[in-house]
N, C-alpha and C positions, 0 to 999 in steps of 0.2 A: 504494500500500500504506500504509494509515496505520500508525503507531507503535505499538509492543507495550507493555503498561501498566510503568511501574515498579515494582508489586509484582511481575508475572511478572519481569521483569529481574532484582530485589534477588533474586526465588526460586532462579533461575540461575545465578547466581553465589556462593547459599549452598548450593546442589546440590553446586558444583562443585568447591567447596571444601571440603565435607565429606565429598562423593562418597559420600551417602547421602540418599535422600530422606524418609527419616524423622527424623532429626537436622536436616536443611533445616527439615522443616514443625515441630516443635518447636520449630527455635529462633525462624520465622518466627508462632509459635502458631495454626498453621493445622493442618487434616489431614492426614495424608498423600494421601490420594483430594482434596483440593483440589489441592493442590501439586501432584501426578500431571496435573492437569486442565491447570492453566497451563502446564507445559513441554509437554503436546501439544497447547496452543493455539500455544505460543508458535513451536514445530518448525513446525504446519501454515501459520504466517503468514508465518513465515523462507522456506520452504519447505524445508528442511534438517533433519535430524537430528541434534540435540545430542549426546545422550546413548546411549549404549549401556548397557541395561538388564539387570543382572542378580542371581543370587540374593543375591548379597554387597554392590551397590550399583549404584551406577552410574557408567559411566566416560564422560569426554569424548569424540566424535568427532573428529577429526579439523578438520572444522566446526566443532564446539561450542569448539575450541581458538580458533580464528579468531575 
């Protein structure tokens, strides 16, 4: 499995910390539909589910805590 980029990583962990992916891609000055794209690259390559997606943000899995 090669390595996940460090832009997806830096995006993950400003996901996670702001627990909105819209505040992520702006502070990352990306799109949101960017940013979207990288953590479901980055889930399909983990093979894992970060995120739990919904109308108010997004929350950590369980996984994504790890």
């Amino acid at each position: 499995m090669s390595r996940p980029s460090l832009h997806a990583l830096q995006g993950f962990v400003i996901a996670a910390r702001t627990r909105n992916l819209s505040r992520a891609a702006e502070a990352m000055h990306v799109t949101v539909s960017a940013l979207s794209h990288q953590m479901r690259l980055l889930e399909e390559r983990l093979q894992r589910q970060l995120f739990e997606r919904g109308p108010r943000g997004v929350k950590l899995t369980v996984e994504g805590e790890r």
